[in-house]
DSSP file (Angstrom, degrees, kcal/mol; ACC not computed):
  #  RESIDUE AA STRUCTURE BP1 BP2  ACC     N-H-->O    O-->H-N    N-H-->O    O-->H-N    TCO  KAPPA ALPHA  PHI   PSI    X-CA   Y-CA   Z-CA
    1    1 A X              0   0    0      0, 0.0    29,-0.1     0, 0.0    25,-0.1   0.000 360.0 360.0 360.0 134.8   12.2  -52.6  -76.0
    2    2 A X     >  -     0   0    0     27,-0.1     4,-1.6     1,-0.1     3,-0.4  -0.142 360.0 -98.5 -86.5-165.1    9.5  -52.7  -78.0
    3    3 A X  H  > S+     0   0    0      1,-0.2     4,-1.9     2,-0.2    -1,-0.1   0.751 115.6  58.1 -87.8 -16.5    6.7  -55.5  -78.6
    4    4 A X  H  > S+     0   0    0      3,-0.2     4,-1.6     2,-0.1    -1,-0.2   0.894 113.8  35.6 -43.2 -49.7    8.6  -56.8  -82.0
    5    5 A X  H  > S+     0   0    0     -3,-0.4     4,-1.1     2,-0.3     5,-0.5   0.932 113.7  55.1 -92.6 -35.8   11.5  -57.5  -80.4
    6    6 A X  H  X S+     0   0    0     -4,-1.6     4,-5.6     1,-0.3     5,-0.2   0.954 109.0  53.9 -38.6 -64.3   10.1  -58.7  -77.1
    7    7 A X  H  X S+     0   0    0     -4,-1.9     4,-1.8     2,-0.2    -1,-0.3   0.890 106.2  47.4 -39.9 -61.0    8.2  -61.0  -79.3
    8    8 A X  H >X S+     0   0    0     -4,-1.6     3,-1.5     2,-0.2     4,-1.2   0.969 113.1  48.6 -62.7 -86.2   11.4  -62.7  -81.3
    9    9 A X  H >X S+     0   0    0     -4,-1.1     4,-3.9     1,-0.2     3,-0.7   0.830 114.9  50.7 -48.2 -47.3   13.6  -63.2  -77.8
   10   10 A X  H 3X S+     0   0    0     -4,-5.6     4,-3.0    -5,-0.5    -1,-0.2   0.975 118.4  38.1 -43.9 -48.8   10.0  -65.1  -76.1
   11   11 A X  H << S+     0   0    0     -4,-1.8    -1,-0.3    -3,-1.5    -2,-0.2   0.649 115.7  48.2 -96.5  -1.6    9.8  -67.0  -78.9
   12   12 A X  H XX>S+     0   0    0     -4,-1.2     4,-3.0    -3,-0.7     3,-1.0   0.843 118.7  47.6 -79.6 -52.5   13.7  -67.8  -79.4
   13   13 A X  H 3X5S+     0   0    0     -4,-3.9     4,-1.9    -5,-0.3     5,-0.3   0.974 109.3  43.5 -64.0 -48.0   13.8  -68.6  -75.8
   14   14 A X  H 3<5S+     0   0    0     -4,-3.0     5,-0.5    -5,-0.3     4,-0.4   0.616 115.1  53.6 -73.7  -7.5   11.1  -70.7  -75.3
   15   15 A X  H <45S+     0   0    0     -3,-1.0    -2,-0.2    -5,-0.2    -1,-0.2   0.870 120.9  38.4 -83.1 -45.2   12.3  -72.8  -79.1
   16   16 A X  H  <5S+     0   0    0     -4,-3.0    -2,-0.2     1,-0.2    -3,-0.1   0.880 119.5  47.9 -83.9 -38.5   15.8  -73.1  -77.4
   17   17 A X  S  <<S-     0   0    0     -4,-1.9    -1,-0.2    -5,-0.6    -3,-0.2   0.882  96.6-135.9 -45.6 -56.5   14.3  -73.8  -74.0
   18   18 A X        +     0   0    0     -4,-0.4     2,-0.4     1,-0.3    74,-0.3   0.655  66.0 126.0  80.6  33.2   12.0  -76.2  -75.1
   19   19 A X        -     0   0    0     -5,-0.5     3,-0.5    -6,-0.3    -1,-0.3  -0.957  49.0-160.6-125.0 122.6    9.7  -74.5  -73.0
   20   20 A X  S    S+     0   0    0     -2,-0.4    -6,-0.1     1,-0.2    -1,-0.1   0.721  89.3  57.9 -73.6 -36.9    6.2  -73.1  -74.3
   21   21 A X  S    S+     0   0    0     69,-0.1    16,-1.8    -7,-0.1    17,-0.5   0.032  72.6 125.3 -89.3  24.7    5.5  -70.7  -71.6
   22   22 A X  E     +A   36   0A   0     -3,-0.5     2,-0.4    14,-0.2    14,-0.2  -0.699  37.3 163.3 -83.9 122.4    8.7  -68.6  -72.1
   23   23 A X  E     -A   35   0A   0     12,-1.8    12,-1.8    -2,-0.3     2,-0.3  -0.986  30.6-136.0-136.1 163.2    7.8  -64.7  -72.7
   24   24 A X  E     -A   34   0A   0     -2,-0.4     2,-0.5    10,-0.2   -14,-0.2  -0.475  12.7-174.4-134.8  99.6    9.2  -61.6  -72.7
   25   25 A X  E     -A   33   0A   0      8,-0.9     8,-2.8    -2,-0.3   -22,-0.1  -0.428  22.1-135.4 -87.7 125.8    7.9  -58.2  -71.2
   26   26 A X        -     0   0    0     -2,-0.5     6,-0.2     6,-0.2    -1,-0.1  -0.296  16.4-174.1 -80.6 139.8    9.7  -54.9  -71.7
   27   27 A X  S    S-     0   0    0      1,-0.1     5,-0.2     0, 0.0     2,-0.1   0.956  70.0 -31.7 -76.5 -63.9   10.2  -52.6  -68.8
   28   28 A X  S    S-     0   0    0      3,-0.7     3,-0.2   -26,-0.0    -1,-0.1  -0.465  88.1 -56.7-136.6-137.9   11.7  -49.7  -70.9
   29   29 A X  S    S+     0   0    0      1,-0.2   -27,-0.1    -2,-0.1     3,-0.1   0.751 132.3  21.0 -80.1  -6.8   13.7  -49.1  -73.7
   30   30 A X  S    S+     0   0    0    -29,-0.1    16,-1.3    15,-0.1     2,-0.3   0.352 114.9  58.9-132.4   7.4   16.5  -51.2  -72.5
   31   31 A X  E     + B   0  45A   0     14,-0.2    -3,-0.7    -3,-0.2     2,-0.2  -0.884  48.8 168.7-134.1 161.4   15.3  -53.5  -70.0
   32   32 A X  E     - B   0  44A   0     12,-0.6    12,-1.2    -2,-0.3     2,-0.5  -0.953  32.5-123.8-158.7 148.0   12.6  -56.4  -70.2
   33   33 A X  E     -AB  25  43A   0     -8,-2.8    -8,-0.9    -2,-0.2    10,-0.3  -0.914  19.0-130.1-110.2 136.6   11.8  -59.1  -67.6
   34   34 A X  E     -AB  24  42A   0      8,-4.7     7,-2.6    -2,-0.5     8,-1.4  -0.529  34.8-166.2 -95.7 134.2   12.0  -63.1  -69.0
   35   35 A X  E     -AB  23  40A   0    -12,-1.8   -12,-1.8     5,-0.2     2,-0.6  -0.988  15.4-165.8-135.6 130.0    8.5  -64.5  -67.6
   36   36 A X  E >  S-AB  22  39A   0      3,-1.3     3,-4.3    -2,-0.3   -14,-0.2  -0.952  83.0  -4.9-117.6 150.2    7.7  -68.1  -67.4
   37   37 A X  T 3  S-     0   0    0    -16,-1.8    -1,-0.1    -2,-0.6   -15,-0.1   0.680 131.9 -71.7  52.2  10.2    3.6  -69.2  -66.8
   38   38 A X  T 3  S+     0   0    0    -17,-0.5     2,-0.3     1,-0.4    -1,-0.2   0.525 115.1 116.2  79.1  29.6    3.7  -65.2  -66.5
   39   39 A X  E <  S-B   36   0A   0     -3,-4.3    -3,-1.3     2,-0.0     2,-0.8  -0.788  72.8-103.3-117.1-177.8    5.3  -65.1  -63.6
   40   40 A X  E     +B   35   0A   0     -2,-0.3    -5,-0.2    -5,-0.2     3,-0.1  -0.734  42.0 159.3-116.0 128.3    9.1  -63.3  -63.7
   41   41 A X  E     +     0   0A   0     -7,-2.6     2,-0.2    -2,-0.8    -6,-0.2   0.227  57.9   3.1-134.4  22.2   12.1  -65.1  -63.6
   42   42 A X  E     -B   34   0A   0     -8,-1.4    -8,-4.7    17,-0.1    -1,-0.3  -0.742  64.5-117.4 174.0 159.2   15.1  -63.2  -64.9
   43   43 A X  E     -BC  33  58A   0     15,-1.7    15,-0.9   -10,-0.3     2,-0.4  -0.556  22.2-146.9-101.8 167.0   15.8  -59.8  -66.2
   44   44 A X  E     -BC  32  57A   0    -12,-1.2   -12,-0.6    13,-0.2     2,-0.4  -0.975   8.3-167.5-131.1 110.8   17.1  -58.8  -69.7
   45   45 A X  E     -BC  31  56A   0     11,-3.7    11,-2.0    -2,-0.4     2,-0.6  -0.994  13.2-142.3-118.8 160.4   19.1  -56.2  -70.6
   46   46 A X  E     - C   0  55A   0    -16,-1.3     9,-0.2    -2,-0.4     2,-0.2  -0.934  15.0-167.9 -89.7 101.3   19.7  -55.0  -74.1
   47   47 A X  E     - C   0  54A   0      7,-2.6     7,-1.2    -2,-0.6    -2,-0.0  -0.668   6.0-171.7-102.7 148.4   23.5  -53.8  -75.1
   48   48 A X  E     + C   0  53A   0      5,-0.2     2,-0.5    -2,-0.2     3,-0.3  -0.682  15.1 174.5 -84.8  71.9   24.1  -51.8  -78.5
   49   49 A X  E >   - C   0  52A   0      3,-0.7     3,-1.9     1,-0.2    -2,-0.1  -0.886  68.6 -38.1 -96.2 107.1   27.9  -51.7  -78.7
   50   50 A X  T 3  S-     0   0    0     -2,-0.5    -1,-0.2     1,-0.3     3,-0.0   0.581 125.9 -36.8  71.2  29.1   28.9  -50.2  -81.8
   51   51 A X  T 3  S+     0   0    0     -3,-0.3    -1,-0.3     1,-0.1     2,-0.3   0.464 108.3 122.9  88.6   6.5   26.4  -51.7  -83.8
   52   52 A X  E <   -C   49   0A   0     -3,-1.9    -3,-0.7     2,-0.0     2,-0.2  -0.864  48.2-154.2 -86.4  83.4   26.3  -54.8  -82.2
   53   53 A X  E     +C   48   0A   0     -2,-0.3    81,-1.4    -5,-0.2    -5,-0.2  -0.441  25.0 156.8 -64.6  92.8   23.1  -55.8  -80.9
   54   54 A X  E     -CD  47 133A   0     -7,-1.2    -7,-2.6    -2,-0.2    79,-0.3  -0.908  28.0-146.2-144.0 142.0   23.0  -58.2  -77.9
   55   55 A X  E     -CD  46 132A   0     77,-2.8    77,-1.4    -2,-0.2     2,-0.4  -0.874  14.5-160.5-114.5 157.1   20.5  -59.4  -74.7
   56   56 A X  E     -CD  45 131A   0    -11,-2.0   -11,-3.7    -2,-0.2     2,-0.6  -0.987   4.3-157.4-134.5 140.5   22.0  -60.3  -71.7
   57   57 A X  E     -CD  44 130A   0     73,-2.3    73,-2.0    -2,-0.4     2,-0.5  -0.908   6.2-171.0-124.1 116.0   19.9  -62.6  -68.7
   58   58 A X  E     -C   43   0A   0    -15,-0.9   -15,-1.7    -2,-0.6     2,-0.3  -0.954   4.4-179.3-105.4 124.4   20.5  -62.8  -65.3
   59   59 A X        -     0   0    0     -2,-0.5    69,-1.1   -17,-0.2     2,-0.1  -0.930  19.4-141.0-120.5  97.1   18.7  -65.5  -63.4
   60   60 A X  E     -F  127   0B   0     -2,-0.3     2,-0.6    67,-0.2    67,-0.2  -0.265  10.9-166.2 -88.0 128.0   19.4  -65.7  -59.5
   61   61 A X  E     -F  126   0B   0     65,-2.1    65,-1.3    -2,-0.1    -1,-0.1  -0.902  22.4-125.6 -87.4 100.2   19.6  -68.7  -57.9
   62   62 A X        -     0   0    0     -2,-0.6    63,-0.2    63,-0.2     3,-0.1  -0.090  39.0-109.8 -74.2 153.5   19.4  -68.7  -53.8
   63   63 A X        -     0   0    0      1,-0.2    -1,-0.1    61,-0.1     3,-0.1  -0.309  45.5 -76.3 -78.2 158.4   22.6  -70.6  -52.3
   64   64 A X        -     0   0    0      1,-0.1     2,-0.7     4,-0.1    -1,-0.2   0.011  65.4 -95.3 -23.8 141.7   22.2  -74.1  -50.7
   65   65 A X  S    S+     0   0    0      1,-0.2    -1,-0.1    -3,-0.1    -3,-0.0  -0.780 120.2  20.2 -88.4 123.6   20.7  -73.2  -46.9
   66   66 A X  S    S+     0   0    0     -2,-0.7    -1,-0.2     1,-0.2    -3,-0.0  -0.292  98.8 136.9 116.2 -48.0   23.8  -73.1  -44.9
   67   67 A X        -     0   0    0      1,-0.1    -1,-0.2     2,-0.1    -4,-0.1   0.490  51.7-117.6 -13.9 119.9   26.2  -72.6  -48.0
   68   68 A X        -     0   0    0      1,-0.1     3,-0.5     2,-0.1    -1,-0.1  -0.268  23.6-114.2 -65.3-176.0   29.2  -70.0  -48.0
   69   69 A X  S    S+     0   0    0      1,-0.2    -1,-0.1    51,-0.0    52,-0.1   0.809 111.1  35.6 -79.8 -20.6   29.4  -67.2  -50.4
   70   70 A X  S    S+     0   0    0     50,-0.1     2,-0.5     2,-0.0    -1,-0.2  -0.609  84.1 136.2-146.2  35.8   32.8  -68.8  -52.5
   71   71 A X        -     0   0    0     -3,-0.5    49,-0.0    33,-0.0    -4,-0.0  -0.729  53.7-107.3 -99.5-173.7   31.9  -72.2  -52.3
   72   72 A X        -     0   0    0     -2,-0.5     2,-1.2     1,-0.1    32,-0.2  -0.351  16.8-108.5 -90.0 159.6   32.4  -74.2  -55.2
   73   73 A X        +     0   0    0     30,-0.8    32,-0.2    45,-0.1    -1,-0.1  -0.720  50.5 171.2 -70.6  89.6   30.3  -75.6  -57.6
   74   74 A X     >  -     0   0    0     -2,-1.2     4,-3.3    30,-0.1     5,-0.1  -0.017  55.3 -87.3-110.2-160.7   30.4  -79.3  -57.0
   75   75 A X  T  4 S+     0   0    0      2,-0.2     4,-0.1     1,-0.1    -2,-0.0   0.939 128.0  49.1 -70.1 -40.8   28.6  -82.5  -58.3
   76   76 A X  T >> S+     0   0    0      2,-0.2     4,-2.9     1,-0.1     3,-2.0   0.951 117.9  42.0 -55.9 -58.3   25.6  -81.8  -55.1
   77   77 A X  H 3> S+     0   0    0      1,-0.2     4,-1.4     2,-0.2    -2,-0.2   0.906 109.4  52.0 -69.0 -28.5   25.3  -78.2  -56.2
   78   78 A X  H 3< S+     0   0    0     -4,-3.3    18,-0.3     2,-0.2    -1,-0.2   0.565 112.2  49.5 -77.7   6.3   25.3  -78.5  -59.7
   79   79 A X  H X> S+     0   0    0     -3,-2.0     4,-2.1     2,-0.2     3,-1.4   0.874 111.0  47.9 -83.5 -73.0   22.4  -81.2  -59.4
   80   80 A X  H >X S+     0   0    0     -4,-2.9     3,-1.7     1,-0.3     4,-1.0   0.813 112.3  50.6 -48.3 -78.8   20.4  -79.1  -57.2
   81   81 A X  H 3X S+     0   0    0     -4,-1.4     4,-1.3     1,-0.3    -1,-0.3   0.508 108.2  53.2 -33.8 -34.7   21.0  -76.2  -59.6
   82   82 A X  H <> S+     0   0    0     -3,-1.4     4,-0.6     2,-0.2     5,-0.5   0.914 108.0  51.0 -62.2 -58.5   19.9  -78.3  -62.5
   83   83 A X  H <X S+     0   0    0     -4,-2.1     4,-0.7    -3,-1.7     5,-0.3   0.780 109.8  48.7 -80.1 -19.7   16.7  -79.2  -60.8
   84   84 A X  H  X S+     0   0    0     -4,-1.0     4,-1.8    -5,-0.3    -1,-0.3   0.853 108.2  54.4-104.4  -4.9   15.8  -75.9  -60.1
   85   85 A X  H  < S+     0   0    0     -4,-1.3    -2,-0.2    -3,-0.2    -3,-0.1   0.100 105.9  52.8 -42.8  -1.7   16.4  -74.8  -63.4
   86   86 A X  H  <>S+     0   0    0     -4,-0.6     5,-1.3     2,-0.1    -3,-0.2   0.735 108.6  43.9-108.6 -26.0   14.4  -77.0  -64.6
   87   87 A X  H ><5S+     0   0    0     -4,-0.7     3,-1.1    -5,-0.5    -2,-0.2   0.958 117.4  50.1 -88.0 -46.3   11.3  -76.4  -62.6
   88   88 A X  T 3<5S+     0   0    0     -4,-1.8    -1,-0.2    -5,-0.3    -3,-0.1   0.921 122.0  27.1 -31.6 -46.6   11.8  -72.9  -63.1
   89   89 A X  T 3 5S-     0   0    0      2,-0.1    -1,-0.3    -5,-0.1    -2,-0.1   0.191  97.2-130.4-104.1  30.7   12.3  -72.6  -66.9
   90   90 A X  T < 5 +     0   0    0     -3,-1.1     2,-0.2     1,-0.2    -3,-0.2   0.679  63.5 142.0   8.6  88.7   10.0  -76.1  -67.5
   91   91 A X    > < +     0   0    0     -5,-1.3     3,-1.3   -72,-0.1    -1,-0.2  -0.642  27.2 176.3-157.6  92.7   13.3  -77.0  -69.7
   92   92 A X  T 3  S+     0   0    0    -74,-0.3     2,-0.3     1,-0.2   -74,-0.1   0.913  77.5  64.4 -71.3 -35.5   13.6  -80.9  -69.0
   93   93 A X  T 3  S+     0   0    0    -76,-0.2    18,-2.3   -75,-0.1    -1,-0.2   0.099  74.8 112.0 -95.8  46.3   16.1  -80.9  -71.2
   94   94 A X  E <   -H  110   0C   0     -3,-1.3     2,-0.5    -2,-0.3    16,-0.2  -0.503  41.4-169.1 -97.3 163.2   18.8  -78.5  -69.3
   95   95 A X  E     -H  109   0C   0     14,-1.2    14,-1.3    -2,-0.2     2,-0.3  -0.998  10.1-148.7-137.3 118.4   21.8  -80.0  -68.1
   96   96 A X  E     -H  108   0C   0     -2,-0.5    12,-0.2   -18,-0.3   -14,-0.1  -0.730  23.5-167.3-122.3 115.6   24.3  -78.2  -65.8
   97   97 A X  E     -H  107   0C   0     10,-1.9    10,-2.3    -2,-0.3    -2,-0.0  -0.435  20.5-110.9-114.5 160.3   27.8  -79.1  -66.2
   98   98 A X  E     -H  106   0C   0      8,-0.2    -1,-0.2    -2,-0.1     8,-0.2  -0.324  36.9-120.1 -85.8 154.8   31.2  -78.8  -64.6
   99   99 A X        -     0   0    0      6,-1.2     3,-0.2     3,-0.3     2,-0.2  -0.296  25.4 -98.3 -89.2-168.3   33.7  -76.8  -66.1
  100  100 A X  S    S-     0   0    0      1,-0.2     2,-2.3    -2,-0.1    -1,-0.0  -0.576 105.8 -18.1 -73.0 155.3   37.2  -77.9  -67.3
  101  101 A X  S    S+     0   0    0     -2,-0.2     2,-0.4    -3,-0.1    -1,-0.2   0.359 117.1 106.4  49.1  12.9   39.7  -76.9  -64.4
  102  102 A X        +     0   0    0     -2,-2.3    -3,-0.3    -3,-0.2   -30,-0.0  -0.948  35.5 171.1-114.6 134.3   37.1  -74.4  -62.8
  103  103 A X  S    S+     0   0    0     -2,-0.4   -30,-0.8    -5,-0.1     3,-0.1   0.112  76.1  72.3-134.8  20.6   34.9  -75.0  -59.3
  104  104 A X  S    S+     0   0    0    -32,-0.2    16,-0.6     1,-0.0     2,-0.3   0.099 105.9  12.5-124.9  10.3   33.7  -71.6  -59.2
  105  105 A X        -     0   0    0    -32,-0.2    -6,-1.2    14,-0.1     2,-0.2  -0.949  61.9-161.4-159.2-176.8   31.0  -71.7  -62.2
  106  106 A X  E     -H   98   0C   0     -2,-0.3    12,-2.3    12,-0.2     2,-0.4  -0.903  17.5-105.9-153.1 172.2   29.5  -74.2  -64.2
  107  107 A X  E     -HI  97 117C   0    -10,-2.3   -10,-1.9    10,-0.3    10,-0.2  -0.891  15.6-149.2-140.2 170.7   27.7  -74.5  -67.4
  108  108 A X  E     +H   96   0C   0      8,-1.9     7,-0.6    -2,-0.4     8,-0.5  -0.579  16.4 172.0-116.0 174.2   24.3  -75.0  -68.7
  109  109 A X  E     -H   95   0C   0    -14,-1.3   -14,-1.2     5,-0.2     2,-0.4  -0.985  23.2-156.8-167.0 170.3   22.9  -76.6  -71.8
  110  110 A X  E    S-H   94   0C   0      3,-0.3     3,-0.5    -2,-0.2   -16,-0.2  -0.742  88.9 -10.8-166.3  93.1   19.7  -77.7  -73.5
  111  111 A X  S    S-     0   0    0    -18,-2.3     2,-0.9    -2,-0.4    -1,-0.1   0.987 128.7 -53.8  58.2  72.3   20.2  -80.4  -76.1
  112  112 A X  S    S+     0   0    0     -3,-0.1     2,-0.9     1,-0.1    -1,-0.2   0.157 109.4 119.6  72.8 -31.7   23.7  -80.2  -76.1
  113  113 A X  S    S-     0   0    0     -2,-0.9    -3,-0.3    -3,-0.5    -1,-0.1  -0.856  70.2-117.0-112.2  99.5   23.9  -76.5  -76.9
  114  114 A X        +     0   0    0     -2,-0.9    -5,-0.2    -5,-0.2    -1,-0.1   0.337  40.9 163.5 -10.2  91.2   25.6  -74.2  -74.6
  115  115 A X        -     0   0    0     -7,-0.6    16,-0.7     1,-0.2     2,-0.2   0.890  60.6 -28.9 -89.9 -36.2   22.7  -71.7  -73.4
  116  116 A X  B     -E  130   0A   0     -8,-0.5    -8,-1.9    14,-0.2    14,-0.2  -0.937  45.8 -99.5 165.3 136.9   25.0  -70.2  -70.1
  117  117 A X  B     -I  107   0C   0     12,-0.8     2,-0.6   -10,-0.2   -10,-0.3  -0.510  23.7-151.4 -81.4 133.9   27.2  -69.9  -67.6
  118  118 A X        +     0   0    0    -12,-2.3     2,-0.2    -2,-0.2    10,-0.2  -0.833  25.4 162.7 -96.0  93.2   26.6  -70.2  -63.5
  119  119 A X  B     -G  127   0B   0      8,-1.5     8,-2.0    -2,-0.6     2,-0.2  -0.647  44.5-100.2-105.4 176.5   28.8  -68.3  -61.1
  120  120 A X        -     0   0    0    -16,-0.6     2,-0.4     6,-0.2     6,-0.2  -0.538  31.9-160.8 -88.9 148.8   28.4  -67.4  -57.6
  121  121 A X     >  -     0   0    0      4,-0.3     4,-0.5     1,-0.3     5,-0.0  -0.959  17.7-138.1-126.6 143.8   27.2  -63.6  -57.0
  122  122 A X  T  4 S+     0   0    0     -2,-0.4    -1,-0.3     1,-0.1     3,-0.0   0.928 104.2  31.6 -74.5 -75.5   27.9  -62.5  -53.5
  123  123 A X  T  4 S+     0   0    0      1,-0.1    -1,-0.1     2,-0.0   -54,-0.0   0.758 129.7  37.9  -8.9 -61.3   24.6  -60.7  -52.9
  124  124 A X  T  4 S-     0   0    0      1,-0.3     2,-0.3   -62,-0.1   -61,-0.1   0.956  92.4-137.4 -65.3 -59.0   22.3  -63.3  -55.5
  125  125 A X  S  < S+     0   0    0     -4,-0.5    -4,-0.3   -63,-0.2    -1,-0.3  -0.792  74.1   9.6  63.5-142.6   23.8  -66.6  -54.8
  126  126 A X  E    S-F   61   0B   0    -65,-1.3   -65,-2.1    -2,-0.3     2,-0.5  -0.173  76.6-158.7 -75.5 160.4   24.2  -68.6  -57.9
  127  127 A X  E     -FG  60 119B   0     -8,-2.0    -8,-1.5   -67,-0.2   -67,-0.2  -0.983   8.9-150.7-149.3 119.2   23.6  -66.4  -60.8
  128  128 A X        -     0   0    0    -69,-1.1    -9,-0.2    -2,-0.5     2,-0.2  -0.120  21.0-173.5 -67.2-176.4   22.5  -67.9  -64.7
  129  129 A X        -     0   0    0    -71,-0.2   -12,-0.8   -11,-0.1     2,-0.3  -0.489   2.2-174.8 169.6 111.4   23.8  -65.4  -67.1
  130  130 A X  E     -DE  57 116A   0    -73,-2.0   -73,-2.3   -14,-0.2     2,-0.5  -0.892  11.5-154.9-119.6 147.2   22.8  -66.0  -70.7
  131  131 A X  E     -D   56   0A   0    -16,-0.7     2,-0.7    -2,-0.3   -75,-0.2  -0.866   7.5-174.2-130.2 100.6   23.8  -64.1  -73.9
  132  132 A X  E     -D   55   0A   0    -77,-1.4   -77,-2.8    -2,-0.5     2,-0.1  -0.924  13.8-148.8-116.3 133.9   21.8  -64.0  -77.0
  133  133 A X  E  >  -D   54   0A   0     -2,-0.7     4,-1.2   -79,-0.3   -79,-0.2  -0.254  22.7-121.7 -90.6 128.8   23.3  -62.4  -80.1
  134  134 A X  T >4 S+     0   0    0    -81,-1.4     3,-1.7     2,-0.2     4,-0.1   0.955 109.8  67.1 -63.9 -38.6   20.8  -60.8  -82.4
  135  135 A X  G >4 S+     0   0    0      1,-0.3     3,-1.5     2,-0.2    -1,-0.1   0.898  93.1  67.1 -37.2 -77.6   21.9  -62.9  -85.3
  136  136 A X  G 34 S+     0   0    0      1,-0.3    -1,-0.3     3,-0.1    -2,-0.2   0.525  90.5  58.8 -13.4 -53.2   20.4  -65.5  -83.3
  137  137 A X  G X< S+     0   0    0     -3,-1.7     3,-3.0    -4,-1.2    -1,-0.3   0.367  73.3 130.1 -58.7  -0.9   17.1  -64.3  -83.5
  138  138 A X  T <  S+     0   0    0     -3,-1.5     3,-0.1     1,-0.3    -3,-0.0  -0.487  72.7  21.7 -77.6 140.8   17.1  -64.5  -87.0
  139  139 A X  T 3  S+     0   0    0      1,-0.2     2,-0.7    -2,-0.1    -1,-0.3   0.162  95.3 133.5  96.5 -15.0   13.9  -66.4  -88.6
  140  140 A X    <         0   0    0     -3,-3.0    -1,-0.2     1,-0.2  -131,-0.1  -0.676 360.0 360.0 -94.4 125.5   12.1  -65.5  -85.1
  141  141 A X              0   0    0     -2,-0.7    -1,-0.2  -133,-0.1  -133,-0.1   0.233 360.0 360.0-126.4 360.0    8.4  -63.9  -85.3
């Protein structure tokens, strides 16, 4: 990715984030790593599909000490997951919430507005997973 675009997703993340220290450095032309306070705290990837331009961010969370691999996302574990999403991404105002009829992901938010999904990774433990649409980016320098 080059330093244009790199530039527009820092500064989109860190508007939607509400976080100041949000950046983004490309590895190569299709990976970048999402760095907060410069240190690195999810990977990036960059899809073209058919002319549709898209990033996608995975940000691993280690399970609860003791935890299975398939338990569920409950009221304890989405708390704890909130609160380390929040000291990670300095975004006081993320939220992670259950889903409708689901107890195997959960979903995030930041003033109301749906940033991402949390599921379990067997390997990771809890795993963010964010999608931003180039449109999005639009208006971002």
């Amino acid at each position: 990715m080059n330093t244009a675009e790199c530039t527009r997703l820092g500064a989109y993340l860190s508007k939607m984030l509400g976080s100041p220290t949000v950046s983004v450095v490309s590895r190569n032309a299709e990976e970048a790593d999402v760095l907060v306070d410069g240190d690195k705290v999810a990977d990036l990837l960059r899809d073209d599909e058919e002319g549709e331009l898209s990033y996608s961010i995975s940000l691993a969370l280690p399970r609860k000490a003791g935890a299975k691999k398939d338990a569920p996302i409950d009221d304890a574990e989405r708390s704890r997951l909130q609160m380390l999403l929040r000291q990670k991404l300095h975004a006081a105002d993320l939220d992670v919430r259950a889903r409708p009829r689901k107890t195997d992901s959960a979903e995030v938010y930041v003033n109301d507005e749906f940033v991402g999904t949390i599921s379990a990774d067997v390997d990771e433990g809890q795993v963010l997973t964010m999608t931003v649409l180039d449109i999005d980016l639009d208006g971002e320098e």
